[in-house]
GUBATOR-348696 format. One line per 10 residues: for each residue y, z, x of C-alpha. Coordinates in Angstrom, 3 decimals, padded with zeros to 6 digits. Each point is the difference from the previous one (the first is absolute). Example, Ala and Ser with C-alpha at 12.3 -4.5 7.8 and 13.67 -1.06 7.14 Angstrom:
<atoms>
-004.500,007.800,012.300  003.440,-000.660,001.370;
</atoms>
This chain:
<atoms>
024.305,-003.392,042.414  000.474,003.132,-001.371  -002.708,003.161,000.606  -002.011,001.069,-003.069  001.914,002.825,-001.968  -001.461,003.551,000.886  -001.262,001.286,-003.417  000.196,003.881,001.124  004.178,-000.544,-000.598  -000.380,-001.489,-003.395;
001.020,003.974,-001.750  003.908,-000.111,-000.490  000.614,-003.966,000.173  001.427,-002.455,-002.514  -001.716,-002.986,-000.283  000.747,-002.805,-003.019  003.388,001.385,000.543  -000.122,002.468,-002.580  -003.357,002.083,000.341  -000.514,003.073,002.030;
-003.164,000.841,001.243  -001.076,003.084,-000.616  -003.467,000.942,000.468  -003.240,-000.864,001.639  -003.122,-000.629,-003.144  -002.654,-000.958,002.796  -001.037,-001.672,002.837  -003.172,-001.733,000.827  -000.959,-002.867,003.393  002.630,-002.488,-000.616;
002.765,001.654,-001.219  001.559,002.519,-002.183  001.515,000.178,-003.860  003.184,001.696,-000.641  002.132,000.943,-003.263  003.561,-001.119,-000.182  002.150,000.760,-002.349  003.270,-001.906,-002.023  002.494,002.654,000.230  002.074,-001.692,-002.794;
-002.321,-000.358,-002.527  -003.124,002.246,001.920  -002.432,-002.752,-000.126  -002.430,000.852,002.203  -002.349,-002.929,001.558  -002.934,000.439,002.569  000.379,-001.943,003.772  -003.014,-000.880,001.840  000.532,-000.796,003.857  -001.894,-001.473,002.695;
-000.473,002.575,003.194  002.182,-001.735,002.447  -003.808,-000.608,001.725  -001.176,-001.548,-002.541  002.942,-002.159,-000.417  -000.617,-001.692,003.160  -003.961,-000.827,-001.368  000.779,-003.232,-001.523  -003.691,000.368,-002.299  001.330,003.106,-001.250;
003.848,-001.498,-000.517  -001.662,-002.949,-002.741  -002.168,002.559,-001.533  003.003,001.827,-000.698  001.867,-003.046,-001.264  -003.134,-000.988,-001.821  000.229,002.981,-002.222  003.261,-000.389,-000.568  -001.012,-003.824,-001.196  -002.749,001.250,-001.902;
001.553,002.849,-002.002  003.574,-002.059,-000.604  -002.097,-002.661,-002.360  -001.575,002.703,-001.726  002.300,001.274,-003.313  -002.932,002.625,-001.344  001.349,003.100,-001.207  -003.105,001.384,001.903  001.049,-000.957,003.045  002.574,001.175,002.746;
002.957,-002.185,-000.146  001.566,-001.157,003.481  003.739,-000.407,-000.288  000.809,-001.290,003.716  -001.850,-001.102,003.236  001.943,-000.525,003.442  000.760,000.658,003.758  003.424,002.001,000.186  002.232,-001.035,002.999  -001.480,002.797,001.921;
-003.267,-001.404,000.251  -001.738,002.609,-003.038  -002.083,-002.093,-002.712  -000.394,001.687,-003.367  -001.423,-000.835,-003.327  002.252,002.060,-002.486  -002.217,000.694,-003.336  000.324,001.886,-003.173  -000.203,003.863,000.791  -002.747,001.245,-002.249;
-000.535,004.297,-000.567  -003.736,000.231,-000.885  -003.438,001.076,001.726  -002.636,-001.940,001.362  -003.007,-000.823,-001.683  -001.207,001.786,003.171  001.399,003.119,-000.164  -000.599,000.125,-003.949  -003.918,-000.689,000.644  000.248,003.127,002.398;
001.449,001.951,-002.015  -001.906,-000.601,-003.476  -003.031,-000.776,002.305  -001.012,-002.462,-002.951  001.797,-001.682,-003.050  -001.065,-000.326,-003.645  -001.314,-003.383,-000.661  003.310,-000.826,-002.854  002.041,001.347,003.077  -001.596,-002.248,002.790;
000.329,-003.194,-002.678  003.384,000.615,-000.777  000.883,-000.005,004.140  -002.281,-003.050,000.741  001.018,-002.280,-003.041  003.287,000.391,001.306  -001.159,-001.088,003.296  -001.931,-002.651,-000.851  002.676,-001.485,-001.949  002.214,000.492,002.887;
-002.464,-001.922,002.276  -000.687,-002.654,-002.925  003.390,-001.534,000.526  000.095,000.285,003.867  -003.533,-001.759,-000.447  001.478,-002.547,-001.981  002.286,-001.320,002.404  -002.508,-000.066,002.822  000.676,003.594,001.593  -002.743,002.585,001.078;
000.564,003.658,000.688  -002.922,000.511,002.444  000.938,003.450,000.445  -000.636,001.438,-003.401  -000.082,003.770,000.629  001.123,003.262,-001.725  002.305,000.766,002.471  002.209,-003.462,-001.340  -000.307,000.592,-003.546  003.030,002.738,-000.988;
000.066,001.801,-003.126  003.380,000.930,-001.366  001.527,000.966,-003.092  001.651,-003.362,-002.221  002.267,000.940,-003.372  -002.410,003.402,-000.350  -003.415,-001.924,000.720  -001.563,001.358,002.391  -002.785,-001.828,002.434  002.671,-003.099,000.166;
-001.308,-002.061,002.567  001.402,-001.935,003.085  -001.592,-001.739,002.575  001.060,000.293,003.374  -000.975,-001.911,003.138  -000.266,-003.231,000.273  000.389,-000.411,004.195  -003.364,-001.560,000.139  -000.391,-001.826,-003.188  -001.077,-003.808,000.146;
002.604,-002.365,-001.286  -001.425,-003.015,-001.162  002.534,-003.535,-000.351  000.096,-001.120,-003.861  -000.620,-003.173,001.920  -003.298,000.247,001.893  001.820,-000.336,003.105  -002.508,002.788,002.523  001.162,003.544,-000.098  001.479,000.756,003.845;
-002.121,002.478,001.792  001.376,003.246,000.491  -002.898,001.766,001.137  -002.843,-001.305,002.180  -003.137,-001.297,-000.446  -002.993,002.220,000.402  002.388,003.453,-000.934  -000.567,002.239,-002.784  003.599,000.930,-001.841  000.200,002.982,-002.559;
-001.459,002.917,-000.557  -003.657,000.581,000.059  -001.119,001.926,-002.827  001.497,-002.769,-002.146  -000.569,-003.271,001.305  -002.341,-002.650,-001.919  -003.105,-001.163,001.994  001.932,-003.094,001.018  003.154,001.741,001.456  -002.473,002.137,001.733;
-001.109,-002.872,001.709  003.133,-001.953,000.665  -001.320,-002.586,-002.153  002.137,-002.606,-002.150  001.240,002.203,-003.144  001.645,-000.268,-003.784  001.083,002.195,-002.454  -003.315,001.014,-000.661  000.339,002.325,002.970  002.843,001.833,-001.783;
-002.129,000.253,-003.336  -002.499,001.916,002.963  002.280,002.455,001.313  000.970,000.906,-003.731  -003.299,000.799,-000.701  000.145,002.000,003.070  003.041,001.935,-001.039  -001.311,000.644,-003.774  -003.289,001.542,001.668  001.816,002.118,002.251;
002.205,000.776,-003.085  -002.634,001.247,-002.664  -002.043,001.412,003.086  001.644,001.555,002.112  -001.713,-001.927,002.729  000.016,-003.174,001.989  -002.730,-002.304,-000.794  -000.759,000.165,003.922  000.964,002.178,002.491  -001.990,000.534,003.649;
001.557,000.992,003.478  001.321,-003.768,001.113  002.039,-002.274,-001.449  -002.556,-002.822,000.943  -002.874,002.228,-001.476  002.304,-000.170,-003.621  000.310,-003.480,000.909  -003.714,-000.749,-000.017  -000.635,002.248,-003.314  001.918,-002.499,-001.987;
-001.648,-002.595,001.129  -003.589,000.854,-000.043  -000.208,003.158,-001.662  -000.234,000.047,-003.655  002.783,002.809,-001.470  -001.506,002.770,-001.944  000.687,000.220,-003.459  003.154,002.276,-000.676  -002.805,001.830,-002.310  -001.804,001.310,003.205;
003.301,001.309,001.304  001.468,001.803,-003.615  -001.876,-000.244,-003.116  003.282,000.118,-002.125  000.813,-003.362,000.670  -001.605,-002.246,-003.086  -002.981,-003.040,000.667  003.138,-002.097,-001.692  002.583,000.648,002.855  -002.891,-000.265,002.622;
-000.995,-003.028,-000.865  003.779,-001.106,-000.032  000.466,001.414,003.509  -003.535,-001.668,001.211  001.140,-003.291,-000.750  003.095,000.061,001.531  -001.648,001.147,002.913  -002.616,-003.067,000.466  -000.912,-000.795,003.329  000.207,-003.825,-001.367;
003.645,-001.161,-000.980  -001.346,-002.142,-002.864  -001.949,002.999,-001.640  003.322,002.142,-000.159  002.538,-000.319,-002.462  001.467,-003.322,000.428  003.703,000.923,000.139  002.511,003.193,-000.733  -000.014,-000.473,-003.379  -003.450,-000.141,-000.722;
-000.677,003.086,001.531  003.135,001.104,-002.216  -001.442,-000.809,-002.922  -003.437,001.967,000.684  002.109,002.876,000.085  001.598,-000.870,-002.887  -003.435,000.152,-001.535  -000.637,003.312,001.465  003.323,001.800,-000.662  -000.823,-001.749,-003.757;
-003.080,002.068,-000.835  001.595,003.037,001.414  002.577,000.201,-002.506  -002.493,-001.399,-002.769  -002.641,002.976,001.035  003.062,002.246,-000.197  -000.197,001.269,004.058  003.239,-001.098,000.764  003.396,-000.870,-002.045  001.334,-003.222,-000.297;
002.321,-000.983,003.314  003.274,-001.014,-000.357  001.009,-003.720,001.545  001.311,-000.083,003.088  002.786,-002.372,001.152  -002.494,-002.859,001.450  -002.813,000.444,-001.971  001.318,-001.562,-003.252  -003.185,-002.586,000.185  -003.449,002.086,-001.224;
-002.479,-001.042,-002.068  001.986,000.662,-002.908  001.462,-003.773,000.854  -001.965,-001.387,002.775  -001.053,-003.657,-000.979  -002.025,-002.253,003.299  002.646,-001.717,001.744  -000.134,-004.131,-001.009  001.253,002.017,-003.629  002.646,001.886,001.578;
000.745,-002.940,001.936  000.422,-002.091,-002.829  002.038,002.529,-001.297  002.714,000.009,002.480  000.317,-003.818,000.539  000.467,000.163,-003.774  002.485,002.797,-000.077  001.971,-000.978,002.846  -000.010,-003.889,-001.884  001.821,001.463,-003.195;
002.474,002.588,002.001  001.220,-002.618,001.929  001.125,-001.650,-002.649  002.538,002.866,-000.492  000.587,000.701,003.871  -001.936,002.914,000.158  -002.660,000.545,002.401  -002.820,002.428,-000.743  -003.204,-001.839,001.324  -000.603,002.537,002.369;
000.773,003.084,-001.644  -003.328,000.584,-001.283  -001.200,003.041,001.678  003.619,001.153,001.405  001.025,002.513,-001.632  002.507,-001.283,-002.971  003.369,001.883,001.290  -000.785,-002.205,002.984  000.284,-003.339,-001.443  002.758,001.318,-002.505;
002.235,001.230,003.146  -000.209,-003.403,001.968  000.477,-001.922,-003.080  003.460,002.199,-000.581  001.407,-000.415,003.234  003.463,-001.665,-000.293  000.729,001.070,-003.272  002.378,002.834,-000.712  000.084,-000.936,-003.967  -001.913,002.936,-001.708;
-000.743,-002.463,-003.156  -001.363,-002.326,002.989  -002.259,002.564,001.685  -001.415,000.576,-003.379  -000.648,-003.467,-001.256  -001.618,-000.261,003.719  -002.432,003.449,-000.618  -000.890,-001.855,-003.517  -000.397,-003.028,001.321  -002.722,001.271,002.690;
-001.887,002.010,-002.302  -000.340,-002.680,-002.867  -001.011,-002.114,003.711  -002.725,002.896,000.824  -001.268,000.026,-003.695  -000.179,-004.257,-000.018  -002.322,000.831,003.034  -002.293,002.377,-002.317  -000.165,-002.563,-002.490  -000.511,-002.957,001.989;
-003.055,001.965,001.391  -001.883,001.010,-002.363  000.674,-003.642,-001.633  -001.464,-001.110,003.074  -003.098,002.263,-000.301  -000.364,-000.954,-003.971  -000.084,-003.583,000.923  -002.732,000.791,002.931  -001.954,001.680,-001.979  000.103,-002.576,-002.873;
</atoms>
């Protein structure tokens, strides 16, 4: 059996054959994260390794192999890709991701001390549509923090999101089967100042704890403060479950009774009084970010890749539902499949459905095809919504 790689080597090696690692981006209890870099082409991707300590834990082995799980089913432009997971012959297991230049959400918050509430919605809708889709196929984050949300710099935009670390997310199976326990019973996992009341007590969990730990972060974010901070981590602990948070209000009277009373419901004690899922709470920003451009305190955002769905086009989902079974009926008629493009963004669906083709009069009957496909959708909608309404 061969002895766990020693990470302090990594600097100087080839792994994958053809990348060179070439620096050292951090190191935390389990392991470190390197750059490596293509020399051919200079594509540069980011390595995260187990400590050769940790490597003999066998709890903290499937929590690494449960992130990479959990982030590989994810295709959200808002979220880290993983490109490869493995053991090398020498005994070193790695999770190779996309390398990402940008600044934590962390170090912006210390740095700004507190955001503008158009600034903080354009970061968390991002987010939230991030987590909406890992929601969606049964994963939770349960470590929602600044420190794993990055900010970087997309096509000019800046505040482009990605959302890192998944190592203790819970992965649930599409088909019921019970999740296998990776951490044990009793133990609190995360990081204080932003767990829900039920994470804080090791208690059964959903996504609802996520939509908590949002509501954590945007506090923090138009704040500049934590909702609670004391000397313990089990005196935090306690605050969010028995003490009620004070209103953002008490702690900076720029933030507006609209965003507090966003941010209070997010941060219910009760999962059923919060918002019920990601999108909801999206949509209350929305709202917000709405009446700031109608009151003329903020100008109008541009889209980012991932938020395509606002309330601009957000019908309950039976209609959209509907929608797609109905779309996807027609196009298959004419072999193309665009049922589950709605939300992707369009470049997406147009790219898979080229692949193969090298005719240029093919790839553009293909890009008309999809976006006569994406404007059936529309129609078939709001034909939908006429008829309910009717």
């Amino acid at each position: 059996m061969s002895q766990p790689h020693k990470v302090e080597s990594l600097i100087g090696k080839t792994i994958f054959g053809e990348y060179t690692v070439t620096k050292k981006l951090g190191e935390g209890g389990m392991g470190a994260v390197y750059l490596a870099t293509q020399q051919a082409i200079g594509q540069e991707i980011a390595i995260k390794v187990l400590h050769g300590r940790s490597a003999k834990n066998d709890e903290l082995v499937k929590r690494f192999n449960r992130e990479a799980k959990a982030v590989s089913m994810l295709t959200h432009p808002n979220i880290i890709r993983v490109f490869i997971f493995g053991r090398t012959e020498e005994g070193l297991i790695y999770l190779a991701m996309e390398f990402v230049k940008g600044t934590s959400l962390r170090e912006e918050i210390a740095r700004v001390t507190r955001m503008s509430e158009m600034r903080a919605i354009t970061i968390l809708k991002q987010t939230l549509s991030a987590l909406s889709e890992a929601h969606d196929i049964g994963i939770i984050h349960r470590d929602l923090k600044p420190d794993n949300i990055l900010l970087t710099n997309y096509r000019g935009e800046e505040d482009f999101v990605k959302v890192l670390d998944f190592g203790i997310a819970k992965v649930q199976d599409p088909t019921g089967a019970p999740e296998q326990k990776l951490t044990q019973a009793g133990v609190v996992y995360g990081t204080p100042e932003y767990l829900s009341p039920e994470q804080a007590q090791a208690l059964e969990l959903d996504h609802r704890s996520d939509v908590y730990s949002l509501g954590c972060i945007l506090y923090e974010m138009v704040t500049g403060q934590v909702p609670f901070s004391a000397p313990t981590a089990v005196n935090i602990l306690m605050m969010h479950v028995y003490e009620e948070v004070k209103p953002p209000r008490s702690k900076y009277a720029g933030v507006s009774p609209e965003m507090e009373k966003i941010i209070l419901k997010a941060m219910a004690k009760k999962p059923e009084d919060r918002y019920q899922s990601a999108m909801a709470f999206f949509e209350a920003l929305v709202g917000r970010e709405q009446a700031l451009v109608r009151d003329g305190e903020a100008a109008p955002q541009l889209k980012m890749p991932g938020m395509e769905v606002t309330t601009s086009f957000m019908l309950p989902p039976d209609i959209m539902e509907q929608a797609r079974t109905a779309v996807f009926n027609s196009s298959n008629a004419s072999g193309l499949a665009v049922a589950n493009s709605v939300g992707q963004n369009p470049t997406t669906a147009i790219a898979s459905a080229e692949t193969g083709s090298s005719d240029p009069r093919r790839k553009l009957l293909v890009v008309l095809i999809a976006l006569l496909a994406v404007l059936l959708l529309v129609i078939v909608a709001g034909i939908i919504v006429l008829k309910s309404k009717a």
